[in-house]
N, CA, C and O atoms as CSV, one atom per row, in Angstrom:
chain,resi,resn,atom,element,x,y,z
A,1,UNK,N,N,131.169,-55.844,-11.622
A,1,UNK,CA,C,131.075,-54.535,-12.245
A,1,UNK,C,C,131.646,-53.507,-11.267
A,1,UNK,O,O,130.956,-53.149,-10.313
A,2,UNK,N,N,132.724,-53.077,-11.436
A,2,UNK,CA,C,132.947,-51.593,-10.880
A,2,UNK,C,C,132.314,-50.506,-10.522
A,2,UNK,O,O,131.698,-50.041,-11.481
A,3,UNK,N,N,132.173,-49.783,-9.382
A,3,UNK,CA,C,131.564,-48.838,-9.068
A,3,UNK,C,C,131.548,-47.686,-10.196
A,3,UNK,O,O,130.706,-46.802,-10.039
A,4,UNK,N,N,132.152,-47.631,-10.994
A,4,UNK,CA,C,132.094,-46.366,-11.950
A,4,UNK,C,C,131.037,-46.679,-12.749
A,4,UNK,O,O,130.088,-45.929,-12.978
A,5,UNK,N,N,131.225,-48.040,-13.273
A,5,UNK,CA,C,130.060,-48.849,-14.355
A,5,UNK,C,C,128.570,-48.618,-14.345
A,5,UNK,O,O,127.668,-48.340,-15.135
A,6,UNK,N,N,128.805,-48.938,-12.704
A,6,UNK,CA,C,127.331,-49.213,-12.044
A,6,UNK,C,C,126.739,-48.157,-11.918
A,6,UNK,O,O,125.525,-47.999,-12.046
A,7,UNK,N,N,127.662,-47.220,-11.617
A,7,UNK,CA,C,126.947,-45.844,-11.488
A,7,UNK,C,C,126.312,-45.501,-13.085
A,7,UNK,O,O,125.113,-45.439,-13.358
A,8,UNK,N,N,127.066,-45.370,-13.714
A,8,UNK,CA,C,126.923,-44.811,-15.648
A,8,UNK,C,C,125.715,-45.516,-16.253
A,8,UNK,O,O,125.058,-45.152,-17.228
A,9,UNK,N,N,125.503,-46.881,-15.285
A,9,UNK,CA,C,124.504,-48.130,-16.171
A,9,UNK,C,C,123.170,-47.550,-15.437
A,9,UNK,O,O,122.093,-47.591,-16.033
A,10,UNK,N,N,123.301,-46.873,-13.791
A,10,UNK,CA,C,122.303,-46.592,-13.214
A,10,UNK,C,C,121.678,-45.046,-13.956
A,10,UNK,O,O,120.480,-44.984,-14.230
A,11,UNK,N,N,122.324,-44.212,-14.151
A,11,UNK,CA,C,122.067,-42.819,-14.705
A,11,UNK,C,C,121.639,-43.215,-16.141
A,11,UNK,O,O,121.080,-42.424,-16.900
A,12,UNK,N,N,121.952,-44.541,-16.469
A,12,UNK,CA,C,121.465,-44.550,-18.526
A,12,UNK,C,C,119.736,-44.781,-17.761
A,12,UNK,O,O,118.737,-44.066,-17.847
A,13,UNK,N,N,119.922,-45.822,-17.179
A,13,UNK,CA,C,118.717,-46.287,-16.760
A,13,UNK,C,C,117.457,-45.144,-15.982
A,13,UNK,O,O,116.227,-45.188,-15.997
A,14,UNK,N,N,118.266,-44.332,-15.448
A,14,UNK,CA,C,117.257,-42.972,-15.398
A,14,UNK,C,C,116.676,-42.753,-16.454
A,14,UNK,O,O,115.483,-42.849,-16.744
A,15,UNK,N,N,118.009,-42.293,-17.344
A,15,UNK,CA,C,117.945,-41.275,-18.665
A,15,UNK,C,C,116.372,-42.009,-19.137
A,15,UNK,O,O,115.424,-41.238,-19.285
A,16,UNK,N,N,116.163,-43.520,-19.359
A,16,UNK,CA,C,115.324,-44.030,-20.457
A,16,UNK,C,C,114.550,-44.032,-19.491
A,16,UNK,O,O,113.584,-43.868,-20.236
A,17,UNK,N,N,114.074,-44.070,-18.466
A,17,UNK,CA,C,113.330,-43.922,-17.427
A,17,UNK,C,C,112.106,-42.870,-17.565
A,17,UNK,O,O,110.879,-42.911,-17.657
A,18,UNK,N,N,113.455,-41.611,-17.513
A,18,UNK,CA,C,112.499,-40.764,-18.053
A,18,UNK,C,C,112.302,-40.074,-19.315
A,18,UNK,O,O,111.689,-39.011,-19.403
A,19,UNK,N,N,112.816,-40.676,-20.266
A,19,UNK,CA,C,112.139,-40.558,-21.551
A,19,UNK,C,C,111.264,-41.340,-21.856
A,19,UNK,O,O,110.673,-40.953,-22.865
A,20,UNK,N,N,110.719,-42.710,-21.273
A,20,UNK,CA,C,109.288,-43.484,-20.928
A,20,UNK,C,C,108.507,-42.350,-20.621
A,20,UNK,O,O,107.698,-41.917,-21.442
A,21,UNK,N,N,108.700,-41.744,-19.337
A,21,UNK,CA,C,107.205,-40.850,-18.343
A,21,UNK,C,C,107.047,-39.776,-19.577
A,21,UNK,O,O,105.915,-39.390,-19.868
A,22,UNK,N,N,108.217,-39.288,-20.316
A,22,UNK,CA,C,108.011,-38.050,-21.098
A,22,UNK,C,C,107.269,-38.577,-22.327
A,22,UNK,O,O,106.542,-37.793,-22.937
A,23,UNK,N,N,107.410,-40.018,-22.794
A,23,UNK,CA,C,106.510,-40.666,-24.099
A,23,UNK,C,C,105.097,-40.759,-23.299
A,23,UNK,O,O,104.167,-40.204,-23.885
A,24,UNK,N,N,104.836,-41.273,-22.254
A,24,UNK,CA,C,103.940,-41.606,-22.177
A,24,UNK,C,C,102.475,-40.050,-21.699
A,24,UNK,O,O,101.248,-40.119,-21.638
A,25,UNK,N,N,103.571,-38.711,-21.440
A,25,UNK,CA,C,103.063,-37.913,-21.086
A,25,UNK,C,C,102.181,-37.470,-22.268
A,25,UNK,O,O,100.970,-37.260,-22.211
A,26,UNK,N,N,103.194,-37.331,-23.639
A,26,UNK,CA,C,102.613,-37.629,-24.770
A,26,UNK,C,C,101.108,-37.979,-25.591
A,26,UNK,O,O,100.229,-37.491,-26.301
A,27,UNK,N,N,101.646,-39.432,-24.775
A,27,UNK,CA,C,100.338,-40.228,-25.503
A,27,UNK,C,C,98.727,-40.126,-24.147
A,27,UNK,O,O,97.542,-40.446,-24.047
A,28,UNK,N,N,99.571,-39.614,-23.572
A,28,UNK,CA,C,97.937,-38.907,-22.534
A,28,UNK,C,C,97.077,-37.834,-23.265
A,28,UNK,O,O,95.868,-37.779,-23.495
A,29,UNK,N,N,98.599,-36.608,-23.685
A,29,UNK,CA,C,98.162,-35.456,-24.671
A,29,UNK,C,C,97.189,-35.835,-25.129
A,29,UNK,O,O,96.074,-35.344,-24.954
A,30,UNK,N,N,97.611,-37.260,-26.131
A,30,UNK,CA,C,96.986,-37.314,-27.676
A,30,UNK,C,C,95.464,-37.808,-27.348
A,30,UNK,O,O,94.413,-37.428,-27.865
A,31,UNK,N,N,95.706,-38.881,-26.216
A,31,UNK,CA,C,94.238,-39.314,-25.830
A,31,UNK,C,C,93.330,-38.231,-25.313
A,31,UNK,O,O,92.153,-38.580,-25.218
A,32,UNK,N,N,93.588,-37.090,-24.984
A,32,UNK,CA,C,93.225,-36.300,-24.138
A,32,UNK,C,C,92.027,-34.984,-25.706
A,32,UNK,O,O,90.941,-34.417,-25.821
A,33,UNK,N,N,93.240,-35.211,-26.421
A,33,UNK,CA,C,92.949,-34.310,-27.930
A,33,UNK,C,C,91.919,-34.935,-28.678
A,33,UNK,O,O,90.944,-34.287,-29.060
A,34,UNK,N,N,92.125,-36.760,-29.040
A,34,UNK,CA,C,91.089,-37.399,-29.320
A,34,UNK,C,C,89.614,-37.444,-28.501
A,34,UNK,O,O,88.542,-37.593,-29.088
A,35,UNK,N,N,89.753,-37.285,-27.009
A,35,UNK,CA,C,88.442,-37.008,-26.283
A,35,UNK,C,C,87.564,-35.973,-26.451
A,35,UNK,O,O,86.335,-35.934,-26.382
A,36,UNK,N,N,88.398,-35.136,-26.684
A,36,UNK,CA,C,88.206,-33.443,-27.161
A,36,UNK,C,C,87.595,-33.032,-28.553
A,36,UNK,O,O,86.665,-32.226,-28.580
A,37,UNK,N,N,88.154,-33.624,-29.815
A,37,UNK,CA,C,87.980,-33.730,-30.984
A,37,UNK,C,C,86.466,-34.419,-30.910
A,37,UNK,O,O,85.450,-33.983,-31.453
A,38,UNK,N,N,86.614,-35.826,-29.944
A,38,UNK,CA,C,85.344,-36.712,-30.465
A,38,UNK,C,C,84.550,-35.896,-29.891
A,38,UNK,O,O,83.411,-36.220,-30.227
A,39,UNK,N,N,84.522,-34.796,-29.040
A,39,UNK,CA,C,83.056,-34.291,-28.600
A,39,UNK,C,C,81.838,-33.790,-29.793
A,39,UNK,O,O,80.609,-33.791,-29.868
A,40,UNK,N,N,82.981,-33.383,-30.628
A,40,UNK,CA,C,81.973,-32.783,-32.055
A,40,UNK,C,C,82.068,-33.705,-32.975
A,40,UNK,O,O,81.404,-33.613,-34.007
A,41,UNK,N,N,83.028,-34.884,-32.713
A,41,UNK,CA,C,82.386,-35.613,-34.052
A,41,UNK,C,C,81.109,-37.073,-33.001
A,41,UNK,O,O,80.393,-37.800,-33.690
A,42,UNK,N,N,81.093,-37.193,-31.582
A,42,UNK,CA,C,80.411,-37.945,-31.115
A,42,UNK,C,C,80.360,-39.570,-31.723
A,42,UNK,O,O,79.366,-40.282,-31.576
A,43,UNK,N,N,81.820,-40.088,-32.546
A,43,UNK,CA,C,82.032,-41.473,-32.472
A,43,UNK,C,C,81.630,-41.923,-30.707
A,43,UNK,O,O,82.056,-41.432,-29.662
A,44,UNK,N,N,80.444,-43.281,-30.996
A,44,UNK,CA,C,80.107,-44.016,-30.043
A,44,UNK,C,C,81.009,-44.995,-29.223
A,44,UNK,O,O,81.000,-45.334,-28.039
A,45,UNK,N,N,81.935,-45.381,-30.489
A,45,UNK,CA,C,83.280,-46.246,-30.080
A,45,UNK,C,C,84.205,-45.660,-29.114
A,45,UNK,O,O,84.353,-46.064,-27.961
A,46,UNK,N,N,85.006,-44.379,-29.828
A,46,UNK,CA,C,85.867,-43.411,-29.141
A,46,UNK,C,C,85.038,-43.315,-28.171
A,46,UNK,O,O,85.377,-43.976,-27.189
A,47,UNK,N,N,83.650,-42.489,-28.024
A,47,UNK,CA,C,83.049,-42.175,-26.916
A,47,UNK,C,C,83.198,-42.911,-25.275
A,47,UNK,O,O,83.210,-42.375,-24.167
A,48,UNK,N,N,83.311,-44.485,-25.724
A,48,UNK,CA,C,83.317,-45.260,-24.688
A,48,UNK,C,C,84.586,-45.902,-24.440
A,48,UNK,O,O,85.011,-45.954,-23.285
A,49,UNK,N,N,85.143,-46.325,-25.264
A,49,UNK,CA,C,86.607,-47.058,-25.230
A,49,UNK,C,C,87.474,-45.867,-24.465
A,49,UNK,O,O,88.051,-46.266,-23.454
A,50,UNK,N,N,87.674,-44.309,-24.829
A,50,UNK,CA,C,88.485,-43.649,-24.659
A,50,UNK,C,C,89.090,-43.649,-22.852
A,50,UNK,O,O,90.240,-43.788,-22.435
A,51,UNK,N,N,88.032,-43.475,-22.226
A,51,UNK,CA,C,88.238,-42.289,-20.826
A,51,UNK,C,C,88.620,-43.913,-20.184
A,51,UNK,O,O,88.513,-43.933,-18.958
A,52,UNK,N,N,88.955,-44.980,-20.677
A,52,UNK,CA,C,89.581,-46.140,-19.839
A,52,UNK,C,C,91.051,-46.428,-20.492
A,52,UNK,O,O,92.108,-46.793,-19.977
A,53,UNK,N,N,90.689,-46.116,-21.832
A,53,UNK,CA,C,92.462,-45.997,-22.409
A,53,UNK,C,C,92.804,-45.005,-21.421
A,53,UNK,O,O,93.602,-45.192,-20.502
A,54,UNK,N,N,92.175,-43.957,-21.645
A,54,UNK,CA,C,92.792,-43.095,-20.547
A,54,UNK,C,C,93.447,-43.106,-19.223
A,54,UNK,O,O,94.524,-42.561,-18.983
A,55,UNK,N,N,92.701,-43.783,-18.357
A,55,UNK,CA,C,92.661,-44.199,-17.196
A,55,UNK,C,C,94.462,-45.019,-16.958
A,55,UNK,O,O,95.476,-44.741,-16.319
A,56,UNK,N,N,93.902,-46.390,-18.142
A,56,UNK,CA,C,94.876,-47.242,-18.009
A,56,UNK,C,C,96.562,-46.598,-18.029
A,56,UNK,O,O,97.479,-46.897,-17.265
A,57,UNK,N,N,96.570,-45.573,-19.248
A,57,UNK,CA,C,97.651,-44.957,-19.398
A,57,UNK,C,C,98.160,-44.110,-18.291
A,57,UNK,O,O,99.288,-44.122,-17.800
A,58,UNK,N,N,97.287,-43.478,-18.025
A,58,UNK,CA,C,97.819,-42.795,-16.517
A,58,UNK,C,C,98.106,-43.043,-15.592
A,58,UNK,O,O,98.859,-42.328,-14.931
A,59,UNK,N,N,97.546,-44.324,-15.113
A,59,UNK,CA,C,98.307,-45.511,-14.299
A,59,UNK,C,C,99.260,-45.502,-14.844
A,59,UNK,O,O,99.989,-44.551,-14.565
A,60,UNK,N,N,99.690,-46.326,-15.700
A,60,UNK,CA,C,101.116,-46.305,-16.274
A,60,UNK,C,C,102.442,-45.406,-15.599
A,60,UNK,O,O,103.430,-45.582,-14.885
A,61,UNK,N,N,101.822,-44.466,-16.253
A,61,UNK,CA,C,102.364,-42.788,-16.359
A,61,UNK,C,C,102.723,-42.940,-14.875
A,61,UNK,O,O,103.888,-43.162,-14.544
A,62,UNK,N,N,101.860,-42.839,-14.093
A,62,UNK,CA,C,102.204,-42.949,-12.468
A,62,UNK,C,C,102.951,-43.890,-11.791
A,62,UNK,O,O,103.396,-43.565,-10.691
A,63,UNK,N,N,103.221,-45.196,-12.307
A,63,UNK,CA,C,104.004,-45.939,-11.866
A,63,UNK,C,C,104.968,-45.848,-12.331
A,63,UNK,O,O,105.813,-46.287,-11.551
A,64,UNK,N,N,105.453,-45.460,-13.348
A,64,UNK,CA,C,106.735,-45.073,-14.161
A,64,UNK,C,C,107.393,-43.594,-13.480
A,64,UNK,O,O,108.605,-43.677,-13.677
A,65,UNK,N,N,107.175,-42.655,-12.966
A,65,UNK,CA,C,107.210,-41.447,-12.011
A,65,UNK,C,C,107.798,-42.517,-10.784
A,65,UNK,O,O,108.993,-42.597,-10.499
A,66,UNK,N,N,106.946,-43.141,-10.269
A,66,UNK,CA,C,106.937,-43.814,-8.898
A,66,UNK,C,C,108.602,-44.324,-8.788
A,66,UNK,O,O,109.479,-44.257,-7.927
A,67,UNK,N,N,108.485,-44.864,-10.174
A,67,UNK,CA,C,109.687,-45.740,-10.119
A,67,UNK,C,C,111.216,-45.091,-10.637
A,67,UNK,O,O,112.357,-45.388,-10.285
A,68,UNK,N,N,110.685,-44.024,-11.678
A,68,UNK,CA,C,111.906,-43.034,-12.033
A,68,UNK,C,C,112.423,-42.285,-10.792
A,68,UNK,O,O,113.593,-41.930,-10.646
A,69,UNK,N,N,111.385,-42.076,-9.883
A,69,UNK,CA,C,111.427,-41.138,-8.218
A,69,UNK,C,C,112.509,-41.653,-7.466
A,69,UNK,O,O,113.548,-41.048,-7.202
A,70,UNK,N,N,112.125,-43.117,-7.048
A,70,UNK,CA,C,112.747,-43.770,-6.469
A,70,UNK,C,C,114.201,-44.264,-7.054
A,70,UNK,O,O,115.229,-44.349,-6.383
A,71,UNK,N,N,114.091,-44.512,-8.178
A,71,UNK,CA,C,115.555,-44.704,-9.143
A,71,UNK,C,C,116.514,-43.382,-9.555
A,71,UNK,O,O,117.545,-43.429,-10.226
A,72,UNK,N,N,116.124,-42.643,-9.189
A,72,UNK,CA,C,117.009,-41.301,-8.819
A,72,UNK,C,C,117.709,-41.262,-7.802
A,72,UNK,O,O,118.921,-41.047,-7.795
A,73,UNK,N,N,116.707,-41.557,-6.425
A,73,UNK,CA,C,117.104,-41.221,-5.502
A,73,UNK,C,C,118.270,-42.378,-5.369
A,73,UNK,O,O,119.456,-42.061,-5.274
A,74,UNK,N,N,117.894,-43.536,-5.372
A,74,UNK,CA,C,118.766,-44.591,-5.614
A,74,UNK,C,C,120.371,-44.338,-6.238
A,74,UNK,O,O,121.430,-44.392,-5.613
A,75,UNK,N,N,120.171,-44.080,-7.518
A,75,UNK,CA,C,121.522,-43.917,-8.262
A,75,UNK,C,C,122.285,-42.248,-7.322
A,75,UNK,O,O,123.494,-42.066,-7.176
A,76,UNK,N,N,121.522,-41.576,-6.984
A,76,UNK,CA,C,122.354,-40.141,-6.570
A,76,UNK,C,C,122.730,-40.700,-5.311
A,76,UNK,O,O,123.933,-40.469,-5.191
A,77,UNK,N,N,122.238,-41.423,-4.143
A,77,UNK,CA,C,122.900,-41.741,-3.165
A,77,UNK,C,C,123.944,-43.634,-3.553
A,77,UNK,O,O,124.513,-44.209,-2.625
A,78,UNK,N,N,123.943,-43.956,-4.355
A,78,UNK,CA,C,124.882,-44.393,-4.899
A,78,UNK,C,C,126.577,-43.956,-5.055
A,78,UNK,O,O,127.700,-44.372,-4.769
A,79,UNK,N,N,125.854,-42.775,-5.743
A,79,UNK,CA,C,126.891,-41.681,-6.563
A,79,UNK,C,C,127.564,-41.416,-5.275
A,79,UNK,O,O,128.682,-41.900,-5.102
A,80,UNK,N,N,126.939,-40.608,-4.229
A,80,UNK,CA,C,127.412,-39.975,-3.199
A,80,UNK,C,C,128.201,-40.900,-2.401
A,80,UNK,O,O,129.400,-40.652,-2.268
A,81,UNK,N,N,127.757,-41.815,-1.914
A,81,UNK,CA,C,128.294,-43.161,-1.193
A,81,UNK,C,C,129.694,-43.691,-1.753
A,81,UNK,O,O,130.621,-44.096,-1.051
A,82,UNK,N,N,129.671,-43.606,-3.292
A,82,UNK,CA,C,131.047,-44.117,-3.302
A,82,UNK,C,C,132.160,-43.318,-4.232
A,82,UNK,O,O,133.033,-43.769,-4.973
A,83,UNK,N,N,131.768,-41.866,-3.887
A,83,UNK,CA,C,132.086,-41.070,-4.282
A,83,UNK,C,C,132.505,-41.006,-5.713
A,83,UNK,O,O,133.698,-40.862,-5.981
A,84,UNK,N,N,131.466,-41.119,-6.791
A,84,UNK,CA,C,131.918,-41.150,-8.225
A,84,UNK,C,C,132.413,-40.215,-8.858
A,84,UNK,O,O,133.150,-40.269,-9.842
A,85,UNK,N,N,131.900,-39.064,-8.140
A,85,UNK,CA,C,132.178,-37.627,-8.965
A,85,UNK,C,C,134.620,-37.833,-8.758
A,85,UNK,O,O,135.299,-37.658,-9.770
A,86,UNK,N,N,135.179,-38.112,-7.643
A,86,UNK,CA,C,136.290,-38.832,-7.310
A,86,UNK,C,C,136.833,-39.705,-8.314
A,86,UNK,O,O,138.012,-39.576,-8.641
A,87,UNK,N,N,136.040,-40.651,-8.880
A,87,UNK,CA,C,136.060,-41.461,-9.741
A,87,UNK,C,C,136.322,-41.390,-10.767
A,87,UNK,O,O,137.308,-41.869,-11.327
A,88,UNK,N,N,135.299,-40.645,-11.291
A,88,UNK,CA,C,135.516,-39.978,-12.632
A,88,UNK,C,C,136.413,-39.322,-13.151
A,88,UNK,O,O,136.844,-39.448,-14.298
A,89,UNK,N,N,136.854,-38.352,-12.088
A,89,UNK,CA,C,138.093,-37.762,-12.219
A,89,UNK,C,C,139.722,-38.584,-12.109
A,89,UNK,O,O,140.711,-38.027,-12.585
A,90,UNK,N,N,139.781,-39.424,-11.688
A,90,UNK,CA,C,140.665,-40.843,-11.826
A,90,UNK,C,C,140.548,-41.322,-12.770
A,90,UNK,O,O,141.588,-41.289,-13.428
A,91,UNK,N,N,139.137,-42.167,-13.592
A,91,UNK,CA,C,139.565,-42.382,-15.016
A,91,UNK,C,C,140.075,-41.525,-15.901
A,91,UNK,O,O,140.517,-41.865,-16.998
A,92,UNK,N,N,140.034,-40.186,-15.397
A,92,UNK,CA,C,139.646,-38.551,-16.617
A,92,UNK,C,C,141.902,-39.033,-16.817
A,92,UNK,O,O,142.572,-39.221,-17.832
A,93,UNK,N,N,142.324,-39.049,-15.220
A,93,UNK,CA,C,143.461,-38.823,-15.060
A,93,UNK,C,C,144.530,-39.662,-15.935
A,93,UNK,O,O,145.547,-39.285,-16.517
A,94,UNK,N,N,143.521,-41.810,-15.734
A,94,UNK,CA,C,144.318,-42.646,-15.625
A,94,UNK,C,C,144.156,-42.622,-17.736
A,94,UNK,O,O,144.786,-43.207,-18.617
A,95,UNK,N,N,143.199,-41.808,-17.752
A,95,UNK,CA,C,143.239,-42.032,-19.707
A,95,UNK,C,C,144.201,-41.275,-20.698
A,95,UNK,O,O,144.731,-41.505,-21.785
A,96,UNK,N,N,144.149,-40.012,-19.550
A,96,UNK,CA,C,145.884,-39.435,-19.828
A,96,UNK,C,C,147.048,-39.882,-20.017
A,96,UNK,O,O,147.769,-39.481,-20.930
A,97,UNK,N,N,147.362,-40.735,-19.212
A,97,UNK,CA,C,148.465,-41.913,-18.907
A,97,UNK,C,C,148.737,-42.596,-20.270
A,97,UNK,O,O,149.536,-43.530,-20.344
């Protein structure tokens, strides 16, 4: 795979990266609204099941950050290293052709 590739395949792989942390920020919301809601309706189920869905998801949430963090930094010193922004502008040139 070519350095241009690798770079484009690494930045998609951000992109969905962090549209994961942004779904999952989401579904914290919603658990967060259902905890909230059940205070006045006091389901025993919700009551107890919830604040560990909770838990579990936010783990999640945090390792997905951890790993989008590090996969940034990754693909931008990629980028920099083999100078893609250079690159890009060479295919921009060679598609002219």
């Amino acid at each position: 795979m070519d350095k241009l590739k690798k770079f484009e395949l690494m930045a998609k792989i951000t992109r969905e990266l962090e549209d994961v942390r942004n779904s999952q920020q989401a579904v914290l919301e919603k658990i967060g609204k259902i905890e909230v809601d059940n205070i006045e309706l006091g389901d025993k189920l919700i009551e107890s099941e919830i604040p560990e869905i909770y838990s579990r998801t936010a783990q999640n949430a945090d390792a997905i950050k951890s790993i989008l963090d590090d996969f940034q930094n990754k693909t931008e010193e990629f980028g920099e290293k083999n100078n893609v922004e250079k690159l890009k502008e060479q295919r921009d040139i060679n598609s002219l052709k």
